[in-house]
C-alpha positions as a Markdown table, in Angstrom:
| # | Residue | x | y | z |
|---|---|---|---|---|
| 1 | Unk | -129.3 | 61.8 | 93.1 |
| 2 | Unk | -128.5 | 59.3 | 90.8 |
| 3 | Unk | -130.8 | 58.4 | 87.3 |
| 4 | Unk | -131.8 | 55.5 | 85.7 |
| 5 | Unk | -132.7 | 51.9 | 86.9 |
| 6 | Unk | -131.0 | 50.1 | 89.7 |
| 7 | Unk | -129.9 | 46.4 | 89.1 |
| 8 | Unk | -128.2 | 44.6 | 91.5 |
| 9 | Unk | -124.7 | 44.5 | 92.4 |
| 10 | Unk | -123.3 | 40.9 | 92.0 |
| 11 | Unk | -120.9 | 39.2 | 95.2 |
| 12 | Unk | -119.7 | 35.9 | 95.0 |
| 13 | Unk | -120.5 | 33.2 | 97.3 |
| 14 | Unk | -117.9 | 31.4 | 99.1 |
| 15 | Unk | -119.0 | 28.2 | 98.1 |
| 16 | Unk | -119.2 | 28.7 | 94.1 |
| 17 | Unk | -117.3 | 29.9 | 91.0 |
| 18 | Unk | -118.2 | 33.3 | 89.2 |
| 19 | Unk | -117.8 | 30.5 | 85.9 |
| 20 | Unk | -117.4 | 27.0 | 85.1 |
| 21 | Unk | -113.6 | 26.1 | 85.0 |
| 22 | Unk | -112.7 | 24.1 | 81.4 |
| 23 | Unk | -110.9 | 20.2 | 82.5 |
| 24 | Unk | -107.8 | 18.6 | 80.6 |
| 25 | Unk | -108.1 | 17.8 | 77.0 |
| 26 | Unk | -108.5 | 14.8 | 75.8 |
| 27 | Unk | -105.7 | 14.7 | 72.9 |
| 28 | Unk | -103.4 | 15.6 | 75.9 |
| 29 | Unk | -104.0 | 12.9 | 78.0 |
| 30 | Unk | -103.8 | 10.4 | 74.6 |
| 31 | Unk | -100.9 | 12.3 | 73.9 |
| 32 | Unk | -99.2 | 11.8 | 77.6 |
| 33 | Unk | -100.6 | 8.0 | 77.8 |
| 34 | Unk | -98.9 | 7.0 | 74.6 |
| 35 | Unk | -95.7 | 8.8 | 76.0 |
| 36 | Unk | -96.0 | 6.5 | 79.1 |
| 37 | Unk | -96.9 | 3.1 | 77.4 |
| 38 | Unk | -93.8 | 3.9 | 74.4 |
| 39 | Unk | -91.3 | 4.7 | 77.2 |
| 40 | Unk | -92.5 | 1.5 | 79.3 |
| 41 | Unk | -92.3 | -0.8 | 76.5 |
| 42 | Unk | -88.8 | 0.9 | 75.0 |
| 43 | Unk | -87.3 | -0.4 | 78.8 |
| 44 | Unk | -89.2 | -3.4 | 78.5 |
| 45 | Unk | -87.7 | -4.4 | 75.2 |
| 46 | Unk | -84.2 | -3.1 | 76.8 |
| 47 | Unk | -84.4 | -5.7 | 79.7 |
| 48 | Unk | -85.8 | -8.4 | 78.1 |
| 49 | Unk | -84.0 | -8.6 | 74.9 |
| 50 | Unk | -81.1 | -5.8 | 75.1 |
| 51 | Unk | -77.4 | -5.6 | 76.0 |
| 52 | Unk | -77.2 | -6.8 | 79.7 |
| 53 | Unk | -75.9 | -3.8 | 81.9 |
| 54 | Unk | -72.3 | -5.1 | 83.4 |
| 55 | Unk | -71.4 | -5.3 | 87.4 |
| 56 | Unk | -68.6 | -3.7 | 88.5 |
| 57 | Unk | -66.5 | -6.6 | 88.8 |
| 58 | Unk | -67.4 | -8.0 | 85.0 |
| 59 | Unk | -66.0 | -4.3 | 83.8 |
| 60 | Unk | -63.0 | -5.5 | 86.4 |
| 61 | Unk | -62.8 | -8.7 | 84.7 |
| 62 | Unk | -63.0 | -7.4 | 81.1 |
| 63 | Unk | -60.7 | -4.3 | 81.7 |
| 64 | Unk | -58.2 | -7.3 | 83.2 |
| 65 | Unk | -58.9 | -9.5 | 79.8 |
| 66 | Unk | -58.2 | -6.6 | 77.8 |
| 67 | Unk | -54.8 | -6.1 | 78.9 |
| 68 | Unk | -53.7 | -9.5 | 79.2 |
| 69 | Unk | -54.7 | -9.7 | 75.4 |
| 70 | Unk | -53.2 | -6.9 | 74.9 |
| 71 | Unk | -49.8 | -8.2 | 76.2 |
| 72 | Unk | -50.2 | -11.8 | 74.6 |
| 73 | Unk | -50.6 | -10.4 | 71.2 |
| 74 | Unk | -47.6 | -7.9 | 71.8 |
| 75 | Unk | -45.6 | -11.2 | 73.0 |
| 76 | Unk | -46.5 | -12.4 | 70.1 |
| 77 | Unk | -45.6 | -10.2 | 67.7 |
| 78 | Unk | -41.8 | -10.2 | 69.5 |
| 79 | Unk | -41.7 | -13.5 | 68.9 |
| 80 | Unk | -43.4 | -13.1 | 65.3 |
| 81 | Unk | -39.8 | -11.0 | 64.6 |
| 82 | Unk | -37.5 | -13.0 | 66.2 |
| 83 | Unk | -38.9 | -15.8 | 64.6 |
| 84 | Unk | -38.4 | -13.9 | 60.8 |
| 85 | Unk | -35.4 | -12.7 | 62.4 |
| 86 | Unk | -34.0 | -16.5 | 62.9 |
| 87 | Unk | -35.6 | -17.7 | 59.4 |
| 88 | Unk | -33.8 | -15.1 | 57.8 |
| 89 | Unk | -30.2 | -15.5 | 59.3 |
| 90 | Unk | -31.3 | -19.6 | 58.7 |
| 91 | Unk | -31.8 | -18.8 | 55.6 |
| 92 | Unk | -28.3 | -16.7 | 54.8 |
| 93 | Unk | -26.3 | -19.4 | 57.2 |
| 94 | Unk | -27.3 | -22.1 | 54.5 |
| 95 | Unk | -26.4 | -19.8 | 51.7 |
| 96 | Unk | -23.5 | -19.4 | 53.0 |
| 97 | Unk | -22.7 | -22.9 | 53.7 |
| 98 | Unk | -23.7 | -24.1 | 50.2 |
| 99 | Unk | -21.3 | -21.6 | 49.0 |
| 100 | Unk | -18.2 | -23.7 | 51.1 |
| 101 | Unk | -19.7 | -26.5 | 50.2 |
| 102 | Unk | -19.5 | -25.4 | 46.7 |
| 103 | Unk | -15.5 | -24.2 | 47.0 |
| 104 | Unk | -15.0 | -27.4 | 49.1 |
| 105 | Unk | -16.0 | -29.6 | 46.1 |
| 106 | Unk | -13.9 | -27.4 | 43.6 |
| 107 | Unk | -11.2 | -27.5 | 46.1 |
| 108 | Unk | -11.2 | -31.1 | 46.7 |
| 109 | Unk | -11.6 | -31.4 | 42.0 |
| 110 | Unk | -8.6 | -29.8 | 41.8 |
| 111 | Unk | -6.5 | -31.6 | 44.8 |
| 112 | Unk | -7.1 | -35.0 | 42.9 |
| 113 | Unk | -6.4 | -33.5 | 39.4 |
| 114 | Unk | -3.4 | -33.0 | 41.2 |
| 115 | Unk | -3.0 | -36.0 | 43.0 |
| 116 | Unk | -3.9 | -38.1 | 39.4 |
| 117 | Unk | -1.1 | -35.7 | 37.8 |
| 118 | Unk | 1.6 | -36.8 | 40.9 |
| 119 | Unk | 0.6 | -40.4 | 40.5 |
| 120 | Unk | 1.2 | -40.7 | 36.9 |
| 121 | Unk | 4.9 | -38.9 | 38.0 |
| 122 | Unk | 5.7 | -41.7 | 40.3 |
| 123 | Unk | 7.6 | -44.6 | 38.9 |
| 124 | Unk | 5.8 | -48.1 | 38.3 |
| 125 | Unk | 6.8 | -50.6 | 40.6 |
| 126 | Unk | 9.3 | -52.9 | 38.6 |
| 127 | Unk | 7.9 | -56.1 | 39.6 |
| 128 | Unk | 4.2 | -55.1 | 38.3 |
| 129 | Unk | 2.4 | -56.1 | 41.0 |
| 130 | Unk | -1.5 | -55.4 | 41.6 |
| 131 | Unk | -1.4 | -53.0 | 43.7 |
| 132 | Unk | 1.7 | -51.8 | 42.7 |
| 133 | Unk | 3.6 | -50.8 | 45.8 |
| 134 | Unk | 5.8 | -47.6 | 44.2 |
| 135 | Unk | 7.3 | -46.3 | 47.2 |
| 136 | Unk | 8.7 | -46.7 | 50.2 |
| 137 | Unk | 10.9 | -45.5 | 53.1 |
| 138 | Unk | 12.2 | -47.3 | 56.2 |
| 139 | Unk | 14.1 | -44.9 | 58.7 |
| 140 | Unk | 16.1 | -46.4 | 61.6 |
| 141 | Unk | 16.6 | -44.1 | 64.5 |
| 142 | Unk | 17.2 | -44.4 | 68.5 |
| 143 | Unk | 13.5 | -44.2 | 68.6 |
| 144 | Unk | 13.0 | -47.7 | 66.4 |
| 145 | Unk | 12.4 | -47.7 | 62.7 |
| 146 | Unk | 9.7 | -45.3 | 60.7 |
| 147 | Unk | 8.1 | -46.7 | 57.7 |
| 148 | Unk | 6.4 | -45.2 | 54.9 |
| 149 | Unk | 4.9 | -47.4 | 52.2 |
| 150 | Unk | 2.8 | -45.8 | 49.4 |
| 151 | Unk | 0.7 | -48.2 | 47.7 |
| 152 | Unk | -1.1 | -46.9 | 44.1 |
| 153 | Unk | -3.9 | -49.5 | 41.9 |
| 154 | Unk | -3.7 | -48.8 | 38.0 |
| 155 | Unk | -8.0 | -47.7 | 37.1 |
| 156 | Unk | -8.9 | -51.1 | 34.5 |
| 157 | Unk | -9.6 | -50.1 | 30.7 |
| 158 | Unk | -12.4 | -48.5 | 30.4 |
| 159 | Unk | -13.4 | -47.2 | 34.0 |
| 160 | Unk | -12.8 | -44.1 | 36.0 |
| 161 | Unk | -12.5 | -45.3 | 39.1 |
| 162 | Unk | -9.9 | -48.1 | 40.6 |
| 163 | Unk | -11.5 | -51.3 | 42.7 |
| 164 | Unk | -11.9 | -51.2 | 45.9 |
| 165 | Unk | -9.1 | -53.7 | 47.6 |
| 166 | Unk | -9.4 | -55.6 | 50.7 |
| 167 | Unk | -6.9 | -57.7 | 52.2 |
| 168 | Unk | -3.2 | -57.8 | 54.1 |
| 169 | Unk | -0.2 | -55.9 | 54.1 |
| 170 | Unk | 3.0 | -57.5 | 56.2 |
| 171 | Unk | 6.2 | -55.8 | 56.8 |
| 172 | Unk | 9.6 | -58.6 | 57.6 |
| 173 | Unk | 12.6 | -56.9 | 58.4 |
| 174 | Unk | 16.0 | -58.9 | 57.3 |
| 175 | Unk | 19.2 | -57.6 | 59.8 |
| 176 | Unk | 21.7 | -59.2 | 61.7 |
| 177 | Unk | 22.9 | -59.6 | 65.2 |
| 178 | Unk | 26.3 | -58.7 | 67.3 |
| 179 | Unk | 27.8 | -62.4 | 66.7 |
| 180 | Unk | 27.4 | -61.7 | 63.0 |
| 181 | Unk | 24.5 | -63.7 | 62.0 |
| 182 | Unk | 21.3 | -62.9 | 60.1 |
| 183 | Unk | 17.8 | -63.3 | 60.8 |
| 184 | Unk | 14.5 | -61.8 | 59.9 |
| 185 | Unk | 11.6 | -60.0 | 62.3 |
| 186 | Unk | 7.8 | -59.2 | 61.9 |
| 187 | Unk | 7.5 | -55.9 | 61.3 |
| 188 | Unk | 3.9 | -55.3 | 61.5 |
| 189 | Unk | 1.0 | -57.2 | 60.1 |
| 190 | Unk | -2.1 | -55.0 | 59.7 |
| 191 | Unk | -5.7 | -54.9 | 57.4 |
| 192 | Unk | -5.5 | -53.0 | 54.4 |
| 193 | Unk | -8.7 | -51.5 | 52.5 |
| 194 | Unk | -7.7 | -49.3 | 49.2 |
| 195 | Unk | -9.1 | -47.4 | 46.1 |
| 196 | Unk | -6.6 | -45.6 | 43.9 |
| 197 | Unk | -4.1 | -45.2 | 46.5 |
| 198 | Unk | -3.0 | -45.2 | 50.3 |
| 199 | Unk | -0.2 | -44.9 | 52.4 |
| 200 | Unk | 0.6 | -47.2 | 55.1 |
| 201 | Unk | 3.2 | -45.6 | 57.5 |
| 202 | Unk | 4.3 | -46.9 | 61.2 |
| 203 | Unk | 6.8 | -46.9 | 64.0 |
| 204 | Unk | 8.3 | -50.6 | 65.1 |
| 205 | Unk | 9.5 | -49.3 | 68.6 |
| 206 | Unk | 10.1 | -53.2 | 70.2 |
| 207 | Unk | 12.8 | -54.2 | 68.1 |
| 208 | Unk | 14.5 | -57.1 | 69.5 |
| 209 | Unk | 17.8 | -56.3 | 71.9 |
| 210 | Unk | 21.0 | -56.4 | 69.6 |
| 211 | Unk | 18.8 | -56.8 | 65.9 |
| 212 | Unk | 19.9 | -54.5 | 63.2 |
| 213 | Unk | 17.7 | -54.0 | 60.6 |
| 214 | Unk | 19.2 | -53.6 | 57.4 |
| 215 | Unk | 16.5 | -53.8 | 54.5 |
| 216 | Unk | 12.6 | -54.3 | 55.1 |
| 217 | Unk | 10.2 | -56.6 | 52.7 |
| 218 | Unk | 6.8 | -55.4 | 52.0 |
| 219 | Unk | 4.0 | -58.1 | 50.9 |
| 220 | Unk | 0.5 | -57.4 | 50.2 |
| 221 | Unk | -1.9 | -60.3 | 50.0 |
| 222 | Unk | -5.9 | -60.4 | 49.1 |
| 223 | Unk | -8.6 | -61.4 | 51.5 |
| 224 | Unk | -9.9 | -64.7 | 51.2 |
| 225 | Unk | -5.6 | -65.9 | 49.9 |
| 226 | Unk | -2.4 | -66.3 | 51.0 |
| 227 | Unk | -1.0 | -66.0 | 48.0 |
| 228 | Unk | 1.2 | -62.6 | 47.7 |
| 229 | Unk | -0.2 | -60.6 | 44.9 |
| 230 | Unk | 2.6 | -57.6 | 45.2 |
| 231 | Unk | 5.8 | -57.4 | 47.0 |
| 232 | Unk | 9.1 | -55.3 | 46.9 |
| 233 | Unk | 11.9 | -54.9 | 49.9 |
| 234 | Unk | 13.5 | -51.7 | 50.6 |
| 235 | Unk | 17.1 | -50.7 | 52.3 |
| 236 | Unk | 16.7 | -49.3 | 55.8 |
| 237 | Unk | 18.6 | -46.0 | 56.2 |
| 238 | Unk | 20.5 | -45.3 | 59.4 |
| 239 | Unk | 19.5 | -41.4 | 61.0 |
């Protein structure tokens, strides 16, 4: 038999707790609120005033501009070095021209040291004329009759170069014909423009039927006269 006093036994009622349940805190729900509003306004801020997400065809359309500035500035760069490429073979190309140009001009010093040296060798023409006409050769042949007149201007006291000469040069030709008698033919009549020197050289091909040419005269005459300032005749030789 059991001692002491009875109290009694405690059942729960279907429609109650045994205790009081505790709700959320309220630092939690600050905490979770702030969390909310922060990650709200962070893809606010994103939207309004961030980097604009691309489509798919933008990231086409830069992926395509990419490349085609990728090729345009390796076309460019080819033609960057074929371009220094050309400059620099330009540049050598000139060089080396300069240096012909430079062996042309020496070349060309020492052709009329020469030429002044072989002009002072040639004989004076004996009548002293102005130009004097020193030389000469008159060729007949079956073919006609080949001339060869060198012409040579003395340089005036205290110059270096000779005058320049304008004027005429005419070519007679004295001969004879079968029945014995003589007579003389044009030759050629031509413009003559001179320094120090030329050469005046020719074929007379229409030589009159049965002429013979035995000794040609040359005369040289200024522009602006007729008078003949040189003049000298030369046999004809027979080939």
């Amino acid at each position: 038999m059991p001692f002491g006093p009875k109290h009694p036994t405690f059942r729960p009622t279907p429609y109650g707790y045994s205790r009081r349940t505790r709700g959320i805190p309220r630092w939690l729900l600050l905490l979770i609120t702030g969390v909310v509003l922060g990650a709200g306004g962070v893809l606010f801020l994103q939207r309004s005033y961030g980097p604009q997400r691309l489509t798919i065809e933008q990231s086409e359309q830069l992926r395509t501009d990419l490349n085609t500035s990728t090729m345009d500035n390796q076309r460019l760069s080819a033609e960057s070095k074929k371009l220094h490429e050309t400059l620099a073979q330009a540049e050598k190309d000139q060089k080396d021209a300069q240096q012909q140009m430079e062996q042309a001009r020496k070349h060309a010093a020492d052709m009329q040291a020469g030429v002044a040296s072989l002009i002072e060798a040639i004989p004076n023409d004996p009548r002293g004329g102005t130009p004097g006409i020193r030389a000469g050769d008159a060729i007949l042949s079956a073919d006609g009759l080949q001339y060869q007149i060198l012409l040579i201007q003395e340089i005036p006291t205290g110059q270096t170069e000779a005058p320049n000469l304008q004027g005429t040069i005419k070519l007679i030709a004295a001969g004879s014909y079968p029945n014995g008698n003589r007579g003389y033919q044009d030759v050629t009549t031509q413009p003559l423009d001179m320094g120090r020197y030329t050469v005046v050289k020719g074929d007379w091909t229409d030589i009159p039927k049965g002429f013979r040419p035995y000794q040609i005269t040359v005369q040289v005459m200024a522009d602006g006269s007729n008078k003949v300032v040189s003049t000298r005749t030369f046999r004809v030789t027979r080939h």
